[in-house]
DRENPA-3360 file (N, C-alpha, C; in nm, 2 decimals, always signed):
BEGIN
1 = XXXXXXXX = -8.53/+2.28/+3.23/-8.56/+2.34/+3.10/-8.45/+2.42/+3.05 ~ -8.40/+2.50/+3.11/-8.25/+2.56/+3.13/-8.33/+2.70/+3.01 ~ -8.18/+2.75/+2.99/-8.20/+2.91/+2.88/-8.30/+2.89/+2.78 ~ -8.41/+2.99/+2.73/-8.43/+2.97/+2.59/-8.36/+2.94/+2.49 ~ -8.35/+2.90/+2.37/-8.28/+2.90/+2.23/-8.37/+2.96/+2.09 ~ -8.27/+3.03/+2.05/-8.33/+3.12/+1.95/-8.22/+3.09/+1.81 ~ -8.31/+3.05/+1.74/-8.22/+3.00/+1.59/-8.26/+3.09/+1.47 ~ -8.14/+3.14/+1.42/-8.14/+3.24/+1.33/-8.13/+3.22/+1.15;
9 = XXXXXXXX = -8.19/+3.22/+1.07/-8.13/+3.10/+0.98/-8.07/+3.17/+0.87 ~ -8.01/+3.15/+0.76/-7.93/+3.13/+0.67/-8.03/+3.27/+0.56 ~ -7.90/+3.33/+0.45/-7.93/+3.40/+0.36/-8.05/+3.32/+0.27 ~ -8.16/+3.38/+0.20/-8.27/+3.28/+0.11/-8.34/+3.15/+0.17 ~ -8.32/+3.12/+0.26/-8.40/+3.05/+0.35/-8.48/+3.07/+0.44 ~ -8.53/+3.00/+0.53/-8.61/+3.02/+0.63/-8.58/+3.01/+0.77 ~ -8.68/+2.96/+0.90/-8.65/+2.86/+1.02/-8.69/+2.78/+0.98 ~ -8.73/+2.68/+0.86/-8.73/+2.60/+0.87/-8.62/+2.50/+0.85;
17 = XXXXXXXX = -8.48/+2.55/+0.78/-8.42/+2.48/+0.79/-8.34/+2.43/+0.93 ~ -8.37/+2.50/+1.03/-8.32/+2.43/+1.18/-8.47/+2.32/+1.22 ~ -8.51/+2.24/+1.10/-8.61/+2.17/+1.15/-8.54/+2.03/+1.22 ~ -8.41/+1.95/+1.18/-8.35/+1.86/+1.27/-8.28/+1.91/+1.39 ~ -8.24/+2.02/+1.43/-8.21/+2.08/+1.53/-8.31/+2.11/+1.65 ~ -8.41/+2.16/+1.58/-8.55/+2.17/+1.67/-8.58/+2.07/+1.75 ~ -8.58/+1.98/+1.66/-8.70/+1.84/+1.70/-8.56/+1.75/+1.80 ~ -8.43/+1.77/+1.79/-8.31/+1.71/+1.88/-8.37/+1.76/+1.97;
25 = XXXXXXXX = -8.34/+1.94/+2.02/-8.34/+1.99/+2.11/-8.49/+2.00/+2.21 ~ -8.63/+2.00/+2.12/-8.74/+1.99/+2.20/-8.73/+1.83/+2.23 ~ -8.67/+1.75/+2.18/-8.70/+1.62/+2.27/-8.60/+1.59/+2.38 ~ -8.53/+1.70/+2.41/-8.48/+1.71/+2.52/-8.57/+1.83/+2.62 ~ -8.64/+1.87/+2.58/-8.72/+1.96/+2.68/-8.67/+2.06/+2.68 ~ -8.63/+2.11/+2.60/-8.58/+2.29/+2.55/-8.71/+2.42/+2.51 ~ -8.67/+2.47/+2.51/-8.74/+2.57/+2.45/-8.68/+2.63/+2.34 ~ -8.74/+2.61/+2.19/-8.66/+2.65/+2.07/-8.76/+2.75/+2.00;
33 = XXXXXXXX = -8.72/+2.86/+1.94/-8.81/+2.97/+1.85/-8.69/+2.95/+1.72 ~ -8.75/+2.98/+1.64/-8.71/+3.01/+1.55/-8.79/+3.10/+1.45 ~ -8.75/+3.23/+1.48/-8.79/+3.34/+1.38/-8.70/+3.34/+1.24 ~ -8.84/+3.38/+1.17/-8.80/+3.45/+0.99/-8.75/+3.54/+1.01 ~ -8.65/+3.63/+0.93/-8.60/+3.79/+0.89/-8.69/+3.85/+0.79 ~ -8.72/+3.95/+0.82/-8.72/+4.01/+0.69/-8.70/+3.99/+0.57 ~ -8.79/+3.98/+0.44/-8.79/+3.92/+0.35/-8.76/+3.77/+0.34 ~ -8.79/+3.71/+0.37/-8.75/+3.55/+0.43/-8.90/+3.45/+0.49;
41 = XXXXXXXX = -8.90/+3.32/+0.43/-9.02/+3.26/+0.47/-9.11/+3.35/+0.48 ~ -9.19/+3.33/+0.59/-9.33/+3.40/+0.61/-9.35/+3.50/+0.62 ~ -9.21/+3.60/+0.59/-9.19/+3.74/+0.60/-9.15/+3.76/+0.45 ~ -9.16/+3.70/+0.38/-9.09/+3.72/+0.24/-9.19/+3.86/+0.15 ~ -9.13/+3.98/+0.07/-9.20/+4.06/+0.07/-9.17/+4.18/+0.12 ~ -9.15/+4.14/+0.25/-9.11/+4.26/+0.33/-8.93/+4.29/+0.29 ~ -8.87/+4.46/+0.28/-8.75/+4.52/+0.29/-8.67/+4.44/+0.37 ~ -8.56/+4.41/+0.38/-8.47/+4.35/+0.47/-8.35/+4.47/+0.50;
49 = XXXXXXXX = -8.35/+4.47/+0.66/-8.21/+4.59/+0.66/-8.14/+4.49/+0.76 ~ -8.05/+4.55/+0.82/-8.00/+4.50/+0.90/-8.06/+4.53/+1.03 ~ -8.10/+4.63/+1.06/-8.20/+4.72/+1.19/-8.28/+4.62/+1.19 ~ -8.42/+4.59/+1.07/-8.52/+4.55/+1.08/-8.50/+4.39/+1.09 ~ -8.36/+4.33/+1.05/-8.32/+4.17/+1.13/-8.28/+4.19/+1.27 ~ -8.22/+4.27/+1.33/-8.18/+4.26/+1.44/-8.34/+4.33/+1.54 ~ -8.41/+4.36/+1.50/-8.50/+4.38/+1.54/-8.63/+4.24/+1.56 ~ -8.62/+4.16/+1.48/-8.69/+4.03/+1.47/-8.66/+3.96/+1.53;
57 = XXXXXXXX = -8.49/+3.93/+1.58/-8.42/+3.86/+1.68/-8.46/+3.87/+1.80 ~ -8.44/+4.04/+1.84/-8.49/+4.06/+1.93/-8.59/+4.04/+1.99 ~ -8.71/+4.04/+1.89/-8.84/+4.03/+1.94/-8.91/+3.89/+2.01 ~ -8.79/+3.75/+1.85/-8.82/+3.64/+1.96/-8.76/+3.67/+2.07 ~ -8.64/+3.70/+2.14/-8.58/+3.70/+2.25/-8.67/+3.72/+2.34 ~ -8.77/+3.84/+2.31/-8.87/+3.91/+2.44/-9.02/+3.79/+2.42 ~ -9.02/+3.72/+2.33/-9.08/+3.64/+2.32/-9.12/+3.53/+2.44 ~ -8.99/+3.46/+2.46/-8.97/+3.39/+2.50/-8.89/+3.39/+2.67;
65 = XXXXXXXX = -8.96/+3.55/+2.70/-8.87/+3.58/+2.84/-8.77/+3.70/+2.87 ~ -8.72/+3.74/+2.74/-8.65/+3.83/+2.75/-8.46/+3.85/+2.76 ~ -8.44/+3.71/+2.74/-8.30/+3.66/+2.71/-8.28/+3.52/+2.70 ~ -8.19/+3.52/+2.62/-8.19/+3.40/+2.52/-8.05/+3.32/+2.51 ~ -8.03/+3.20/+2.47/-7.89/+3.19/+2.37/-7.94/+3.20/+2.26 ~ -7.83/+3.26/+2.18/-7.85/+3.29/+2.05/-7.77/+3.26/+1.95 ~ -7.81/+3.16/+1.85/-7.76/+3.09/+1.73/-7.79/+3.10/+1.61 ~ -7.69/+3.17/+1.52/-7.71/+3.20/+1.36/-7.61/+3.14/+1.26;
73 = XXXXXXXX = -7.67/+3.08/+1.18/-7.56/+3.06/+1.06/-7.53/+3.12/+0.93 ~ -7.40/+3.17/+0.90/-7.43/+3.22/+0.77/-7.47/+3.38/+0.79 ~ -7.56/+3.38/+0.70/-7.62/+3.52/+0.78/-7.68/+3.55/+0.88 ~ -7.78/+3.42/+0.97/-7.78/+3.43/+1.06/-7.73/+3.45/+1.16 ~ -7.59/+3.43/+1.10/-7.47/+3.47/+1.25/-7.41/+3.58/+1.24 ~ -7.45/+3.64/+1.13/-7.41/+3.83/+1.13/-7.48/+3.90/+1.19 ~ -7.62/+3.87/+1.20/-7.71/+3.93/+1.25/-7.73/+3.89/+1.39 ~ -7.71/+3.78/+1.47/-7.69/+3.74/+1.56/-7.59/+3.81/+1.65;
81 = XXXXXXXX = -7.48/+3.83/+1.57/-7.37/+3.93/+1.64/-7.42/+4.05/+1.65 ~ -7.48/+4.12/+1.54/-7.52/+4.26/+1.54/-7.60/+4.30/+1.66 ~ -7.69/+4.16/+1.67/-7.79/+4.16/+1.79/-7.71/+4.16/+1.93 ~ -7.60/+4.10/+1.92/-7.57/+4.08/+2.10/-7.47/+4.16/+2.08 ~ -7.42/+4.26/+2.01/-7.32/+4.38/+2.02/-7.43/+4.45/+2.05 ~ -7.54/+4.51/+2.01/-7.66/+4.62/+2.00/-7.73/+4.59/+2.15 ~ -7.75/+4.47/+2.18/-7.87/+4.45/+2.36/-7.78/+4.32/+2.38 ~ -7.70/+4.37/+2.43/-7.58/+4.24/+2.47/-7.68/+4.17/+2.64;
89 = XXXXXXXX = -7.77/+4.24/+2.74/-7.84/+4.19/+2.80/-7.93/+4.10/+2.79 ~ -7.96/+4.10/+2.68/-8.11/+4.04/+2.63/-8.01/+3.89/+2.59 ~ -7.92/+3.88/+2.57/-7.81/+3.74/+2.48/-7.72/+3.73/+2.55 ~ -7.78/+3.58/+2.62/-7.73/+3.48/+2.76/-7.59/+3.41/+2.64 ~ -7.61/+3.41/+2.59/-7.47/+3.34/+2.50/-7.53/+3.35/+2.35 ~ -7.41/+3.34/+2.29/-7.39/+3.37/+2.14/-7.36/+3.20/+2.05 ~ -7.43/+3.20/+1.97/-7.32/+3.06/+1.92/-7.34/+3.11/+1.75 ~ -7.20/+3.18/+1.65/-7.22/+3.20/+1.55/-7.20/+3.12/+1.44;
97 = XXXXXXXX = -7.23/+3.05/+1.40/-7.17/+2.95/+1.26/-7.15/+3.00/+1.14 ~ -7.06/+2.95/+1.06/-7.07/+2.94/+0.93/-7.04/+3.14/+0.91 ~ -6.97/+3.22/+0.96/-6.95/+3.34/+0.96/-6.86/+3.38/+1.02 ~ -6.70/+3.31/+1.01/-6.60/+3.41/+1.02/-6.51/+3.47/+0.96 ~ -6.59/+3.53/+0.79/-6.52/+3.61/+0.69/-6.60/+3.71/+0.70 ~ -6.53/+3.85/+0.72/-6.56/+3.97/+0.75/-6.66/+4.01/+0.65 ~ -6.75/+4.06/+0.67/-6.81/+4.08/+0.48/-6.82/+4.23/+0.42 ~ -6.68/+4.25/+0.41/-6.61/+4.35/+0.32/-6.68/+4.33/+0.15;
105 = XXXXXXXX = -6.67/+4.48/+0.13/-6.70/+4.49/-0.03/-6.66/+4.40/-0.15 ~ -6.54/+4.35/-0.08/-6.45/+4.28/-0.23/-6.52/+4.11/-0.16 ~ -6.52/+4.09/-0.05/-6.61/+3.97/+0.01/-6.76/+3.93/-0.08 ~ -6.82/+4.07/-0.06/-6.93/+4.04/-0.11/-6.95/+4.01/-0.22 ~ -6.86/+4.02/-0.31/-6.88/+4.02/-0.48/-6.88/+3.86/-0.51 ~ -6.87/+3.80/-0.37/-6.84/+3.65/-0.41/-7.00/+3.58/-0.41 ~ -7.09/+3.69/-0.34/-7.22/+3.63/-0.33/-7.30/+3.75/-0.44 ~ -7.25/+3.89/-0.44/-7.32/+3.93/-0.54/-7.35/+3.94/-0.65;
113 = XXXXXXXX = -7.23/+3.90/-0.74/-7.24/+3.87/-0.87/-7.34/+3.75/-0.91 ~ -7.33/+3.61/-0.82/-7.40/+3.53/-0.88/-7.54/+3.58/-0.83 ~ -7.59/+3.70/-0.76/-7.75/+3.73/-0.70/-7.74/+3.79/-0.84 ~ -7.71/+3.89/-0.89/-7.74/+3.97/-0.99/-7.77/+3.89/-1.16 ~ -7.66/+3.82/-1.18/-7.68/+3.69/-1.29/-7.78/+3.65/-1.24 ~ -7.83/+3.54/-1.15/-7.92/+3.50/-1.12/-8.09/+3.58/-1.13 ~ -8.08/+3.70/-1.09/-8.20/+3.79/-1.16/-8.25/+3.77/-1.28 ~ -8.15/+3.79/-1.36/-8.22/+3.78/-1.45/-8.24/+3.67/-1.54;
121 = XXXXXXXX = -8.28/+3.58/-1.44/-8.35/+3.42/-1.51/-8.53/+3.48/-1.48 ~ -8.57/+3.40/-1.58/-8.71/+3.45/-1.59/-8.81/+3.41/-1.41 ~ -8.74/+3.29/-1.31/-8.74/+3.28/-1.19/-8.63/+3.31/-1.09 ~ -8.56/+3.41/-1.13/-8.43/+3.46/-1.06/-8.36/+3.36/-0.95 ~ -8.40/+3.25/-1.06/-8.28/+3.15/-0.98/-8.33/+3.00/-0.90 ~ -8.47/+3.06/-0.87/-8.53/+2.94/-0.76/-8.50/+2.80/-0.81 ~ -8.50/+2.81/-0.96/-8.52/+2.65/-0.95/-8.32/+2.59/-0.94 ~ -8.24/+2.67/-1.02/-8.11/+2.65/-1.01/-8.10/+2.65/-0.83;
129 = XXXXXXXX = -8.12/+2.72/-0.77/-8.13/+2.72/-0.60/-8.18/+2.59/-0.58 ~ -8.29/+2.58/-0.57/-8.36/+2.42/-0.52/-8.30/+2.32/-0.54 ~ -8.22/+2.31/-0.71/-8.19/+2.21/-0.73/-8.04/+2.15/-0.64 ~ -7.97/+2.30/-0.63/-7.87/+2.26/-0.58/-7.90/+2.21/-0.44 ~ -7.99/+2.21/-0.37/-7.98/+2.24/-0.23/-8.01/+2.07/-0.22 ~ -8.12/+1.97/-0.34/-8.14/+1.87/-0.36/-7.97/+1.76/-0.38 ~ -7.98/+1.88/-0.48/-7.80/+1.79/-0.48/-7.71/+1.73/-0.36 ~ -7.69/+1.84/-0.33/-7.59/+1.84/-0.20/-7.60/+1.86/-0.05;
137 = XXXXXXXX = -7.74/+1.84/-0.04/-7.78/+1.80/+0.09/-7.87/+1.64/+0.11 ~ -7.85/+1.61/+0.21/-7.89/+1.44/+0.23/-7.99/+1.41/+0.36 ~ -8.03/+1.30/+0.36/-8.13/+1.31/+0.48/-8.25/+1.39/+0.54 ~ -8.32/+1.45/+0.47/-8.35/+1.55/+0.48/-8.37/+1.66/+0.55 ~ -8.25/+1.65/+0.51/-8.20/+1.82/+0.48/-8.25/+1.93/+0.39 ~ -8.25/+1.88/+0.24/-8.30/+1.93/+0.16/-8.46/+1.99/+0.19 ~ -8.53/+1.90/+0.25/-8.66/+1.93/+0.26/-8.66/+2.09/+0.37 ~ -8.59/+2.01/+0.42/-8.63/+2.11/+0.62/-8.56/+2.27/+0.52;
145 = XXXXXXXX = -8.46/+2.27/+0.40/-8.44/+2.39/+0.39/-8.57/+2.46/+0.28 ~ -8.60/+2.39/+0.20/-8.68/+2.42/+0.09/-8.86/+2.44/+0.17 ~ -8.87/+2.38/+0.28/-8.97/+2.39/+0.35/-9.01/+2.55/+0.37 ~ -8.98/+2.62/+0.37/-9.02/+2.77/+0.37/-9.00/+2.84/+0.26 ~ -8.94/+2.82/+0.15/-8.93/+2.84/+0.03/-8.80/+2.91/+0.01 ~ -8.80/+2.94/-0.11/-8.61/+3.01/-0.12/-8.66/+3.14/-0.17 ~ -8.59/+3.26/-0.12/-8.65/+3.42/-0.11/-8.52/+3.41/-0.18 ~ -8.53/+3.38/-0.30/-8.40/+3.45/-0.38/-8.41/+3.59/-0.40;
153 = XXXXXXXX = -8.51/+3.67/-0.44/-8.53/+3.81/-0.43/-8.48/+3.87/-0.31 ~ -8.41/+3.81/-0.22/-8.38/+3.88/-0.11/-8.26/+3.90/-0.08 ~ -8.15/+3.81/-0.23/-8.01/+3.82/-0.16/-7.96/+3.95/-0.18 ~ -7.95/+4.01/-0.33/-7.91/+4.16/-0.32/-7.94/+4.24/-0.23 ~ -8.03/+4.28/-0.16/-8.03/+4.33/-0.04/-8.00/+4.29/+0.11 ~ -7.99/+4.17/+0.08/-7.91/+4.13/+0.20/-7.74/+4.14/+0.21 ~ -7.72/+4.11/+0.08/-7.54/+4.13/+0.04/-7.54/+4.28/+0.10 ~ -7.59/+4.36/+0.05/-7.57/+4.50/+0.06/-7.61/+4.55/+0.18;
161 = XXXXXXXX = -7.68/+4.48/+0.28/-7.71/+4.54/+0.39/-7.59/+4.47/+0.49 ~ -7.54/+4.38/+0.46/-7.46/+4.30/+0.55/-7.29/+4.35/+0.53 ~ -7.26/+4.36/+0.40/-7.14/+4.43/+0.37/-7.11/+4.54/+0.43 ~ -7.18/+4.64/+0.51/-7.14/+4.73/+0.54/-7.10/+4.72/+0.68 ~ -7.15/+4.57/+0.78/-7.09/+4.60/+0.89/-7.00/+4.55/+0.96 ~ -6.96/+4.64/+1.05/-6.85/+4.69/+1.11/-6.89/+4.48/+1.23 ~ -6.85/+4.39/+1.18/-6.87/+4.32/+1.27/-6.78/+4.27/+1.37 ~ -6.69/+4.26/+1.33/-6.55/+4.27/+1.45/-6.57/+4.33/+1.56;
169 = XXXXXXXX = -6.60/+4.47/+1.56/-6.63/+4.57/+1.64/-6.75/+4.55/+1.74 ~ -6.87/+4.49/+1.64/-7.00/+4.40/+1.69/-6.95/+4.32/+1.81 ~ -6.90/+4.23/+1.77/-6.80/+4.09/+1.84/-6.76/+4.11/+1.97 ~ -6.70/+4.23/+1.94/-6.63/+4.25/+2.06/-6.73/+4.37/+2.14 ~ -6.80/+4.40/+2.10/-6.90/+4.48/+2.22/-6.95/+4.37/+2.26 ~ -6.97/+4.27/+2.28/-7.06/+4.19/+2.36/-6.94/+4.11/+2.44 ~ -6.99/+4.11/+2.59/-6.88/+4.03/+2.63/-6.89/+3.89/+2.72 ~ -7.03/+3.82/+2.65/-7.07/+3.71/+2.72/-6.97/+3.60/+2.62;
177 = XXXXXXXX = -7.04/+3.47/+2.70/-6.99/+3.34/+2.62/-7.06/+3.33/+2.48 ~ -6.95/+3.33/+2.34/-6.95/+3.30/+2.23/-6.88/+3.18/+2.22 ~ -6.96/+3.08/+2.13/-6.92/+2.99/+2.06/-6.89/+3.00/+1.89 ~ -6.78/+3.01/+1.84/-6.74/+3.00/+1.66/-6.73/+2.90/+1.63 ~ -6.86/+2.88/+1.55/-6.83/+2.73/+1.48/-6.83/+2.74/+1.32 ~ -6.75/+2.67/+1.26/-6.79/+2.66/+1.16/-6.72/+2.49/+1.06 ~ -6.79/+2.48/+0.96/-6.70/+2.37/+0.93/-6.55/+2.34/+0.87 ~ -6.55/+2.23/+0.90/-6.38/+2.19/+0.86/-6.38/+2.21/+0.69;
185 = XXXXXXXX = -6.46/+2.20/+0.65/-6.46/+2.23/+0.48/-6.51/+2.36/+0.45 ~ -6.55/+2.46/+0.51/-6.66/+2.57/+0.47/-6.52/+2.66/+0.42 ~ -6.54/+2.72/+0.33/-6.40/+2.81/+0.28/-6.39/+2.95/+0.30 ~ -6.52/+3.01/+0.38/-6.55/+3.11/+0.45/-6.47/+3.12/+0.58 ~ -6.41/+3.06/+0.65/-6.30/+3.03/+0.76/-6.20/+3.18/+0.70 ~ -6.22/+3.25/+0.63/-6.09/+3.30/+0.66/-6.03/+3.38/+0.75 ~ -6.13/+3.46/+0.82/-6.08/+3.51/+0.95/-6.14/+3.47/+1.04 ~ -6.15/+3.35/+1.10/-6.18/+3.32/+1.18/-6.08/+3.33/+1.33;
193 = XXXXXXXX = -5.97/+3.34/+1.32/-5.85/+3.38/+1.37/-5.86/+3.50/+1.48 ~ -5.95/+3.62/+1.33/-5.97/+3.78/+1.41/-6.10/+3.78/+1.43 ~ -6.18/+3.66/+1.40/-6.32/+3.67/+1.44/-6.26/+3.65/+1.61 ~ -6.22/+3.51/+1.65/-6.19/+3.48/+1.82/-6.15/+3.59/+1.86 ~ -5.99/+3.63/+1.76/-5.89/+3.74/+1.87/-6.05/+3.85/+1.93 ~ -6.12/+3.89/+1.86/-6.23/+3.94/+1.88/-6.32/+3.95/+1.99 ~ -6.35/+3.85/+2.04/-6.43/+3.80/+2.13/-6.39/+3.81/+2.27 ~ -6.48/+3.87/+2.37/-6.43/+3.86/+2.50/-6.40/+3.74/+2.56;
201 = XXXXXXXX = -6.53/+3.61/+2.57/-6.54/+3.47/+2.60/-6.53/+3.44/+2.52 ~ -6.48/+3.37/+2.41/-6.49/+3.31/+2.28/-6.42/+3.14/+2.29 ~ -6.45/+3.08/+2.21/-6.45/+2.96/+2.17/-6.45/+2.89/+2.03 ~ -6.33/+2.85/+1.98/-6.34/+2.83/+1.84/-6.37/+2.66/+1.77 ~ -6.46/+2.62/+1.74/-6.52/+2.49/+1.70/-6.51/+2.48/+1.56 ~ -6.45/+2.35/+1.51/-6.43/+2.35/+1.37/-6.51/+2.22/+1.33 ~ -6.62/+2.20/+1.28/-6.68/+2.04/+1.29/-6.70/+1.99/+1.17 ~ -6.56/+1.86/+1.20/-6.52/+1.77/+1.07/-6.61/+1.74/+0.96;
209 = XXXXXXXX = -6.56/+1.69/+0.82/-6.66/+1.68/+0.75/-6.83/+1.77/+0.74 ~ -6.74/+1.87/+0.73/-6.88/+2.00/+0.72/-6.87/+2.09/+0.62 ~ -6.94/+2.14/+0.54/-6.90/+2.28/+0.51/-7.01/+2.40/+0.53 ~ -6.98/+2.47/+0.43/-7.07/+2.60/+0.50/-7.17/+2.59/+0.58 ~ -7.27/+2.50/+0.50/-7.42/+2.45/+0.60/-7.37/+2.37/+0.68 ~ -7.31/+2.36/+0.81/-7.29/+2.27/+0.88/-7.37/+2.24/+0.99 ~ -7.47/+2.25/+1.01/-7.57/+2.26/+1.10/-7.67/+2.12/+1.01 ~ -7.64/+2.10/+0.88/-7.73/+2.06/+0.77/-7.64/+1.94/+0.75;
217 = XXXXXXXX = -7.51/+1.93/+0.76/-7.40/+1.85/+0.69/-7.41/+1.79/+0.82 ~ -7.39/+1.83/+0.93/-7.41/+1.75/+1.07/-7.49/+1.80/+1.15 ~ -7.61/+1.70/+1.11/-7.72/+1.79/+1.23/-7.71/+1.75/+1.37 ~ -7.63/+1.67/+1.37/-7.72/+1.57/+1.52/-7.52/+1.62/+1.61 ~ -7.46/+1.66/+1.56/-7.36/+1.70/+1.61/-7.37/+1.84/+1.63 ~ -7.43/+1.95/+1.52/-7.43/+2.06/+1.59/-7.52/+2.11/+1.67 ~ -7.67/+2.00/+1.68/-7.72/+2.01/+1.78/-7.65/+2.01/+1.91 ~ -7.58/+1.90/+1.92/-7.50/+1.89/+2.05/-7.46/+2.01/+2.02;
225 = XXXXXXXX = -7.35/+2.06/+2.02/-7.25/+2.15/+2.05/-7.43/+2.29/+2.10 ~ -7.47/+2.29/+2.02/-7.60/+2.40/+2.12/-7.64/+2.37/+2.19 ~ -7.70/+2.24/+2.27/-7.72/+2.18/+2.37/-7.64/+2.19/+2.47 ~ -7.52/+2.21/+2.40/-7.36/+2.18/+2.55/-7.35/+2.34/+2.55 ~ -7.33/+2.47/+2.45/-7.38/+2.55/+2.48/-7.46/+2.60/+2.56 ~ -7.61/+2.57/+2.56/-7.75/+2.65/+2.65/-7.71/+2.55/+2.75 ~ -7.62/+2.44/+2.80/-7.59/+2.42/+2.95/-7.51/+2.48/+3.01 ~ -7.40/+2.52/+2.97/-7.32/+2.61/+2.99/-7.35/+2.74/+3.01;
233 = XXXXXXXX = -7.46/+2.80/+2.95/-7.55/+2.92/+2.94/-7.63/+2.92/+3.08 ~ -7.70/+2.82/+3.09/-7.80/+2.78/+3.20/-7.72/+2.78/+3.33 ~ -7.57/+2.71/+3.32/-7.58/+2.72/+3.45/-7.55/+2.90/+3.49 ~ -7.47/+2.94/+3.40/-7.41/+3.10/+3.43/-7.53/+3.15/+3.45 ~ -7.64/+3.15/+3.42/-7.77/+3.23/+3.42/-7.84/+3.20/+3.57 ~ -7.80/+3.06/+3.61/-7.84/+3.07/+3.76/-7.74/+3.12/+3.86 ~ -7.63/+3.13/+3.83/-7.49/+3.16/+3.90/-7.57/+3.34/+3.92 ~ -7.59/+3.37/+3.80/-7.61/+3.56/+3.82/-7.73/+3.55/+3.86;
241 = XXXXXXXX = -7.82/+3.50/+3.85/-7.93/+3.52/+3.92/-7.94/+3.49/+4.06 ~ -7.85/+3.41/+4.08/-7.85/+3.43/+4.26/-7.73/+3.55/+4.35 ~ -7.65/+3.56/+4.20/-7.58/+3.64/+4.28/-7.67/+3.80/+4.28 ~ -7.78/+3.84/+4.22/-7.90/+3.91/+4.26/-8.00/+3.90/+4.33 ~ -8.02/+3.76/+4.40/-8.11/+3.73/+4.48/-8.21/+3.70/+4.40 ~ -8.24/+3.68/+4.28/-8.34/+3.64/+4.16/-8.35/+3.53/+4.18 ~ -8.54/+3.48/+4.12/-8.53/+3.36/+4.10/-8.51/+3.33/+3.98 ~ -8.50/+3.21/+3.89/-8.49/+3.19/+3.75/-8.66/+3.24/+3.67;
249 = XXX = -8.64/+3.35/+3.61/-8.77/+3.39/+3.55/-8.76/+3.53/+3.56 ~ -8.73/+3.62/+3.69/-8.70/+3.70/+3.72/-8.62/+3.86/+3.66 ~ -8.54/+3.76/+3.60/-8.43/+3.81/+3.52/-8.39/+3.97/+3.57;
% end
């Protein structure tokens, strides 16, 4: 069965967009959670901070045993960091995508301005959102993301909660195995460079013909790369657990 997997998902989305990832990985006999954040899918409504995401992470983690790999894209890979810098115990391995541009003030303005224009559409955006996601995703993709609905009310407060952290710093308090992936087209790559230098175990993956959603643009390949992750995860988790005299469950 090897490590749990815990999938983190994307700014205005849900878990449901890791629904072709799920269904790869449980028909291999995994164990997959995928929790909502705050304000998000079935949490939509609720304040979003960064505390109260890294706190939802957590909780699948303890969900499902009490340590995890852990996989976010986008914003789920900010918060994913935040998480394994904050209970770096609880997060058997890291895998962050689609997030290695720092998200500085002058960063943010590249997602805040269009949240704020978009407000004030009489549906602050949903349908211009949907539409694009119809556009430019294939296979359904589109569905697995629109499947939980789009929390556009949620991006200004997510810009604003996310801009302020210190995530380099995050990065590097954690010192297990990270994987950085992101795609070969996504134009968010720009420090990806000080994201690695960053990392204690780090690993830098760039996967062709992708861009920012690359989990969406190649599902059945970034499955792999998590799959080959949580084995690599799996085996180190038995390696420390024997070197405690633990059995696997134990922890």
């Amino acid at each position: 069965m090897g490590v749990p997997i815990v999938l983190v998902h994307g700014l205005r989305v849900s878990g449901s967009m890791w629904r072709p990832q799920v269904e790869l990985l449980e028909d291999e006999g995994r164990v997959v959670v995928v929790p909502d954040l705050p304000g998000h899918g079935s949490r939509r409504g609720e304040e979003f901070s960064l505390g109260t995401a890294v706190d939802a992470v957590l909780g699948a983690i303890d969900a499902v045993g009490g340590r995890a790999l852990l996989v976010g894209l986008s914003l789920g890979g900010f918060v994913s960091i935040a998480a394994a810098g904050a209970a770096p115990g609880r997060v058997a391995g890291l895998v962050a995508a689609s997030c290695t541009a720092k998200p500085a003030q002058l960063l943010a303005q590249v997602y805040r301005i269009p949240a704020v224009l978009m407000d004030r559409l009489p549906d602050r955006g949903a349908a211009v959102n949907e539409r694009f996601h119809r556009l430019t995703l294939r296979d359904g993709a589109a569905e697995a993301v629109l499947g939980g609905g789009l929390a556009v009310e949620a991006a200004t407060a997510v810009i604003d909660a996310v801009s302020e952290m210190d995530v380099l710093a995050a990065l590097a308090a954690y010192e297990g195995p990270v994987w950085l992936i992101n795609g070969a087209r996504d134009h968010f790559r720009i420090h990806e460079k000080q994201f690695f230098d960053a990392c204690v175990d780090g690993r830098l993956v760039n996967v062709p013909r992708a861009g920012h959603m690359v989990s969406l643009d190649q599902p059945v390949n970034f499955a792999r790369i998590v799959a080959d992750a949580a084995d690599v995860v799996s085996v180190r988790e038995r390696a420390r657990l024997e070197g405690r005299g633990l059995e696997p469950g134990e922890g």
